[in-house]
C-alpha positions as CSV (number, residue, x, y, z in Angstrom):
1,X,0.0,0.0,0.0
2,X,1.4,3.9,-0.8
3,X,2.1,6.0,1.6
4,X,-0.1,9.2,1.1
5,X,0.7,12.4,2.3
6,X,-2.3,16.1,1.7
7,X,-0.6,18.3,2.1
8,X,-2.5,21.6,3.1
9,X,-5.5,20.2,4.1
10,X,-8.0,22.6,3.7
11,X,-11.6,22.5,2.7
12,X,-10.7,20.3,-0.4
13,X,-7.8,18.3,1.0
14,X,-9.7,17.1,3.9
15,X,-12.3,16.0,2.1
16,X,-10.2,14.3,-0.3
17,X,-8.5,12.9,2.5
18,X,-11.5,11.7,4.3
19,X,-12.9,9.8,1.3
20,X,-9.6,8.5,0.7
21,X,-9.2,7.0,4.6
22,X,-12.4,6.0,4.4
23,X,-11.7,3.5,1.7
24,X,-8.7,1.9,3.5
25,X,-5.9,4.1,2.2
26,X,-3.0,5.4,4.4
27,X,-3.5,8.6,4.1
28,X,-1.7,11.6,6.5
29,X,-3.5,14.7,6.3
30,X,-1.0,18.1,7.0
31,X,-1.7,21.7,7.4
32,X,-0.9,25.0,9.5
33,X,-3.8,25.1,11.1
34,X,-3.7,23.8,14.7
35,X,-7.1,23.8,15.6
36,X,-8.3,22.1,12.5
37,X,-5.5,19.5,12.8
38,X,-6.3,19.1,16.6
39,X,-10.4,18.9,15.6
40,X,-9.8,16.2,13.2
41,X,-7.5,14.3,15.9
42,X,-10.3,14.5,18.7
43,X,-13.2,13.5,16.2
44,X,-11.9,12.3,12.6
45,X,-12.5,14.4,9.5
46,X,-16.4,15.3,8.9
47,X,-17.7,15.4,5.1
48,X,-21.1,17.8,5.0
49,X,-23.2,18.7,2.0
50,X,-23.9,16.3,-0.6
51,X,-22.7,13.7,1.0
52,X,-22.0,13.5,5.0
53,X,-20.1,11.2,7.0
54,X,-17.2,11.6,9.4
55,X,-14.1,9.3,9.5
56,X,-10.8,8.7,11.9
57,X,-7.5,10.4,9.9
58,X,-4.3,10.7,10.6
59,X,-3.6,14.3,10.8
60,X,-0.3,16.6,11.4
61,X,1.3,19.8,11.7
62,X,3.9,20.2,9.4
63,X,7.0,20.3,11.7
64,X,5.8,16.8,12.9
65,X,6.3,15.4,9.7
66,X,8.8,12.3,10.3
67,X,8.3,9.6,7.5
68,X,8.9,10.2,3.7
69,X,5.6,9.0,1.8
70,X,5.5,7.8,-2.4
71,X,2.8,10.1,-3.2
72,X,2.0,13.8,-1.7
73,X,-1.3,15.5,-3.5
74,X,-0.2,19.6,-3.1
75,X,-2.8,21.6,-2.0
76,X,-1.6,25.3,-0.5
77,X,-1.1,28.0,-2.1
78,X,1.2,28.4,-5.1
79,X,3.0,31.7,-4.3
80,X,5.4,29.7,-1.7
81,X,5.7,26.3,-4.4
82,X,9.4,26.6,-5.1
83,X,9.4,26.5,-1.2
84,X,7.1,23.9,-0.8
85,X,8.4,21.7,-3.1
86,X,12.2,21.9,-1.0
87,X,10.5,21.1,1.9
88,X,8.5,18.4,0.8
89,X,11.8,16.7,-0.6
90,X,12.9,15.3,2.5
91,X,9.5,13.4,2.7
92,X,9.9,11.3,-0.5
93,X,10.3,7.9,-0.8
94,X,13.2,7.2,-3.3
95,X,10.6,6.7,-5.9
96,X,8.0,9.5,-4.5
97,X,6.4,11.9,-6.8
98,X,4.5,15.3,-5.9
99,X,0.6,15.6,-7.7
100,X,-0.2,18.7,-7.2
101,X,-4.2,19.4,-7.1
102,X,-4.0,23.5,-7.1
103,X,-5.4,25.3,-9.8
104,X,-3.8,26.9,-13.1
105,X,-0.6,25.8,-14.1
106,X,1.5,25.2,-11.0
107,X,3.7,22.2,-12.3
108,X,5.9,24.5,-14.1
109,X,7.3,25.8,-10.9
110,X,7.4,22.9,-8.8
111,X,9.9,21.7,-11.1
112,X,12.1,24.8,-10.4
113,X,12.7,22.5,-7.5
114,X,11.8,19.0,-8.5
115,X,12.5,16.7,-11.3
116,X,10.4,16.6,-14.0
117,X,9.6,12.9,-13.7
118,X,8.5,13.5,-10.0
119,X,5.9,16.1,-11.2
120,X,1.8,14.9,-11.8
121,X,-1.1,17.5,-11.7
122,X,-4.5,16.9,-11.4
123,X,-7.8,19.7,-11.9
124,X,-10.2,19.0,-9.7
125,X,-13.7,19.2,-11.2
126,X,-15.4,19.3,-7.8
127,X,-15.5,22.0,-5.0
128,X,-15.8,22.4,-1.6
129,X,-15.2,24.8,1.5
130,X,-14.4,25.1,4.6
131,X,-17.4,25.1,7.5
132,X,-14.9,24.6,11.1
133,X,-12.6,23.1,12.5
134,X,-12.6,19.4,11.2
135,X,-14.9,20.3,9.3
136,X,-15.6,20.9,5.7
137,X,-18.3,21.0,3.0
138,X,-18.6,19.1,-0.4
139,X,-20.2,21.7,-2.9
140,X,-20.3,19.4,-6.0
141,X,-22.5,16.5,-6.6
142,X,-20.1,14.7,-9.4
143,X,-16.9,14.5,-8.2
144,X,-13.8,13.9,-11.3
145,X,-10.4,14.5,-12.0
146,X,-8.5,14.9,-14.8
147,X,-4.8,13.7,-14.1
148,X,-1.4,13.6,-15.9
149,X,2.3,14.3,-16.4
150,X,5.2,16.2,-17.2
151,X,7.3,13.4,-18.0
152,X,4.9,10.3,-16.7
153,X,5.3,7.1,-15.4
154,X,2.7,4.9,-16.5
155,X,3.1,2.6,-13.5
156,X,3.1,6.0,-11.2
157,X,0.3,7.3,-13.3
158,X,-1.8,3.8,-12.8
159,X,-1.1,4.3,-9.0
160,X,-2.1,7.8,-8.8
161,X,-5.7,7.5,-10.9
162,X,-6.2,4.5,-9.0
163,X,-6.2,6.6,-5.5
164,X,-7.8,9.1,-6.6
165,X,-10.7,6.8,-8.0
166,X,-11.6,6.5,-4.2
167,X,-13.4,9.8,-4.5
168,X,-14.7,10.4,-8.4
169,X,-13.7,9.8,-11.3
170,X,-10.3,9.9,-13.5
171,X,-9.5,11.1,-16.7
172,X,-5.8,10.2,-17.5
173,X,-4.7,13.1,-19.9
174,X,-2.0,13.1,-22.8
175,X,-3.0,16.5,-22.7
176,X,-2.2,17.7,-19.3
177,X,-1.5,21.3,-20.0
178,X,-5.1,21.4,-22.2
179,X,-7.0,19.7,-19.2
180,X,-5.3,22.4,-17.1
181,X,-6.5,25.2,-19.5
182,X,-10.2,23.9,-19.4
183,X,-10.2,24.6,-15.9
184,X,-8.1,27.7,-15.5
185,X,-11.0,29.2,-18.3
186,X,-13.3,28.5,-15.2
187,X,-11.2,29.4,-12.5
188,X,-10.1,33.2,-14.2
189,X,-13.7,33.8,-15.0
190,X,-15.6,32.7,-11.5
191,X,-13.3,32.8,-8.7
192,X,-12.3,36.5,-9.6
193,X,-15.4,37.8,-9.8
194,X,-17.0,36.3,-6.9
195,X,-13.5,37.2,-5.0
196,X,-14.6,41.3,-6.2
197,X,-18.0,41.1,-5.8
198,X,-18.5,38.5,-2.6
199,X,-21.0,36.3,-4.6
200,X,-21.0,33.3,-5.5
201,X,-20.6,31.2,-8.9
202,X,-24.4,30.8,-9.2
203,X,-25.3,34.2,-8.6
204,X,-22.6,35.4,-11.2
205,X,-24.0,33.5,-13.9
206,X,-27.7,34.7,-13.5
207,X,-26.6,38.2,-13.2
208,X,-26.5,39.8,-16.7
209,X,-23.5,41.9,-16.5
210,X,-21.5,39.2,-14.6
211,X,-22.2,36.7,-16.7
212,X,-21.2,38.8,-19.6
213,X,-17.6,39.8,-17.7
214,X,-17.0,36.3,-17.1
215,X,-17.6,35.2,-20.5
216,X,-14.8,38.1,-21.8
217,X,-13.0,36.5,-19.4
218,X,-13.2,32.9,-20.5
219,X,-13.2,34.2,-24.3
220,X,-9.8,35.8,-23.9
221,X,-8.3,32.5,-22.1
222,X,-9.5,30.8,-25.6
223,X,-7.7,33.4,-27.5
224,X,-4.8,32.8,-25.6
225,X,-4.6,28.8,-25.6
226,X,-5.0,29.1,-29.6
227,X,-2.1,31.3,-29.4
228,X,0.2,29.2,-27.3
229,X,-0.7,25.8,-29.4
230,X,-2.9,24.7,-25.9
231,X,-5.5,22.6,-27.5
232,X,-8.2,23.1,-24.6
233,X,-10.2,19.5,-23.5
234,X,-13.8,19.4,-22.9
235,X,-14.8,19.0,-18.9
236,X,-17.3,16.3,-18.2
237,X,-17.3,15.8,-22.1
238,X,-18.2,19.2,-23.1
239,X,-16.7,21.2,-25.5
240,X,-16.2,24.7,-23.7
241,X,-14.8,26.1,-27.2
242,X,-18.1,25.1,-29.1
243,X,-20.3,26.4,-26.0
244,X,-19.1,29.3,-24.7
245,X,-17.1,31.3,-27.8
246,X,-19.1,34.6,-28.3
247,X,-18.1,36.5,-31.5
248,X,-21.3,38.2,-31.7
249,X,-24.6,39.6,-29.9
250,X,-26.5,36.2,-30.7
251,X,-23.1,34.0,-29.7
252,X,-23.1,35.6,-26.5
253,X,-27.0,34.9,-26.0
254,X,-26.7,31.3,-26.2
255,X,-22.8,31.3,-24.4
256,X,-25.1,33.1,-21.8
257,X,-27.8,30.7,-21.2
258,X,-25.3,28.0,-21.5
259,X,-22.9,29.4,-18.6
260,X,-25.8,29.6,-16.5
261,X,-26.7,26.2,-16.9
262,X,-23.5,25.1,-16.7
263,X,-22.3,26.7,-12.9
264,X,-26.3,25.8,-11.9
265,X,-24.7,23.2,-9.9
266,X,-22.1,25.4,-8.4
267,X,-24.9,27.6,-7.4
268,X,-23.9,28.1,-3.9
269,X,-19.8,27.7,-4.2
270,X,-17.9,31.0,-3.6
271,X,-14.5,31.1,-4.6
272,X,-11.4,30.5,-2.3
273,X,-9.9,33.5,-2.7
274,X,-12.5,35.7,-1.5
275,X,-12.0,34.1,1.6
276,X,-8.5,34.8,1.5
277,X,-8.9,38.4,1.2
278,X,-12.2,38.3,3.9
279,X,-9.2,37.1,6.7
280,X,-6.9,39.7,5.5
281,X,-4.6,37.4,3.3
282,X,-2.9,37.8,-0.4
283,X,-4.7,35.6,-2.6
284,X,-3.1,33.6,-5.6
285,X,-5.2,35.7,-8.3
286,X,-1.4,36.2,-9.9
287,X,-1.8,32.0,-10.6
288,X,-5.2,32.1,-11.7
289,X,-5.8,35.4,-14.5
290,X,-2.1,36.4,-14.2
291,X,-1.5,33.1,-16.0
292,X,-3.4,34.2,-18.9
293,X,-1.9,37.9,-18.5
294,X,1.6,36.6,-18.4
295,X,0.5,34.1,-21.6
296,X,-0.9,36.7,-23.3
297,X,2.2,39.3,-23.3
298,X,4.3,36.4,-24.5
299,X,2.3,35.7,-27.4
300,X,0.8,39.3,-28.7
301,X,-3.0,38.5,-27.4
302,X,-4.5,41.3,-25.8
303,X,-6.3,40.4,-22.7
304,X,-8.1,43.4,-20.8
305,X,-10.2,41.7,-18.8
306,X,-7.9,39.0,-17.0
307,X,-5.5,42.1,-16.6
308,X,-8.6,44.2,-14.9
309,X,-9.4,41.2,-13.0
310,X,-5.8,40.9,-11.5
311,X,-5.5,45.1,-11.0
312,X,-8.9,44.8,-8.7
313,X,-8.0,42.5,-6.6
314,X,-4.7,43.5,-6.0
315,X,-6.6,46.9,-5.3
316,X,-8.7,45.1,-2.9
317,X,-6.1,43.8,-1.5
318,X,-3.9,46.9,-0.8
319,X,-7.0,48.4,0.6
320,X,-8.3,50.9,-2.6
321,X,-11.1,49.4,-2.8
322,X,-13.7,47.3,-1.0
323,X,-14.9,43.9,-1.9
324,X,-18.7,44.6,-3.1
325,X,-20.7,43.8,-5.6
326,X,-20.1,47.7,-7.0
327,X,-16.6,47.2,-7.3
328,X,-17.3,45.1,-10.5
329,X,-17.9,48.3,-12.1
330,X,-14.5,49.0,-12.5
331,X,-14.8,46.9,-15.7
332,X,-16.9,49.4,-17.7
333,X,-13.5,51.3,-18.4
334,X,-12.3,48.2,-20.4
């Protein structure tokens, strides 16, 4: 049996961590936060929302790390990766490999650190947050994962998707960088705008002038994957291309009703970095749209949006503006 290290068990590595323990894996959840980590000790790790059920975990702090493990799924925040990934080398099994489950592209710099053979990425197409200590809540009735390689292993690959089948279910992708796109198009659209406005995902996409922001949004990470040769793969087999490209009034219509539809089950979900910013942190807006604003400068595509979305919330941030639904407005001067 592997050796299975979450580390940054927050809302979405506890719960991964509690479905995997749950079906027999040895599985050591990690994170900063001591009375999370002391909550799941005292009473296991508790799943709420779509699916409830609590379960005993192993659980740690990170300076009371003392084995090395074959697999550790990443889940903090990407700003300190480089970081991470020195500290999580002394946990690794000869053969251990990092899977890192953030969002955007973080694999490129965990291998400023690591090889490129020890670095796998997943996208989670599932969400979740936080509720207490211990505690955290599945926001997503299917649960999947689309999961790949740098420079794979088939037999580390096989190991990987079969883990990670304890929870949902996996996609292995040729295409890593392309499943990573299709998510990123989410991510930059929905998680920046409910991180301005305080909504959530559900209530962007039924509000008009949201829904048409995000769609910019979504439409300049399409311009930008064309440019950079990312062929972009469908999420739970649809084609967000075909869907969601909007060259024209009537485009947009349909793109619209279809985004709508499509985030109907993320109605409630609000993004992760709004929460950052509510408890006075930095967020990682700089890995979500500054991907596509550091993409697009490299390859000529103008992108006004994602670089209006990144200037807010760094506004927000440095305390020039608040985090309201008003603040949105700041995208009429696009």
């Amino acid at each position: 049996m592997k050796k299975i290290m979450i580390y940054g068990a927050g809302a979405m590595g506890t719960i991964l961590g509690a479905y995997l323990a749950r079906a027999g894996e040895d599985v050591t959840l990690v994170s900063r936060n001591e009375s999370h980590i002391a909550a799941m000790r005292e009473k296991g790790a508790t799943v709420v929302g779509k699916e409830q059920f609590t379960v005993p975990v192993s659980a740690c702090l990170p300076e009371e790390l003392n084995e090395k493990f074959d697999i550790v799924f990443l889940q903090t925040k990407q700003r300190d990766n480089p970081q991470t990934a020195l500290f999580l080398k002394d946990y690794l099994t000869e053969k251990g490999v990092v899977c890192t489950l953030q969002n955007g592209m973080p694999e490129l710099s965990l291998t400023e650190t690591l090889q490129r053979e020890k670095v796998y990425g997943a996208t989670c197409v599932w969400g979740a947050t936080f509720r207490s200590a211990g505690v955290s809540e599945l926001t997503s009735e299917e649960r999947s994962f689309s999961l790949g390689g740098l420079q794979p292993d088939i037999e580390v690959l096989s190991d990987i998707a079969m883990i990670l089948s304890k929870m949902g279910k996996v996609k292995v992708e040729e295409n890593l960088l392309g499943a990573r796109m299709a998510k990123l198009c989410v991510n930059a659209a929905f998680s920046s705008l409910s991180t301005i406005t305080g909504f959530t995902f559900g209530r962007i996409a039924k509000k008009r002038s949201l829904n048409r922001i995000a769609l910019k949004i979504i439409n300049e990470c399409f311009a930008v994957s064309k440019a950079a040769g990312i062929r972009i793969e469908p999420i739970q087999g649809h084609d967000m291309e075909k869907l969601l490209t909007a060259h024209n009034f009537f485009k947009e219509w349909i793109a619209g009703i279809a985004l709508r539809i499509a985030m109907k089950e993320h109605n409630y979900l609000p993004s992760g970095m709004m929460h950052d910013l509510q408890k006075g942190r930095k967020c990682d807006i700089d890995f979500v749209n500054g991907v596509i604003v550091s993409l697009g400068k490299q390859y000529g595509v103008p992108v006004p949006y994602n670089e209006k979305a990144v200037a807010i919330v760094h506004d927000i941030e440095n305390g020039l503006c608040e985090l309201a639904p008003e603040t949105a407005d700041f995208f009429k001067e696009i």
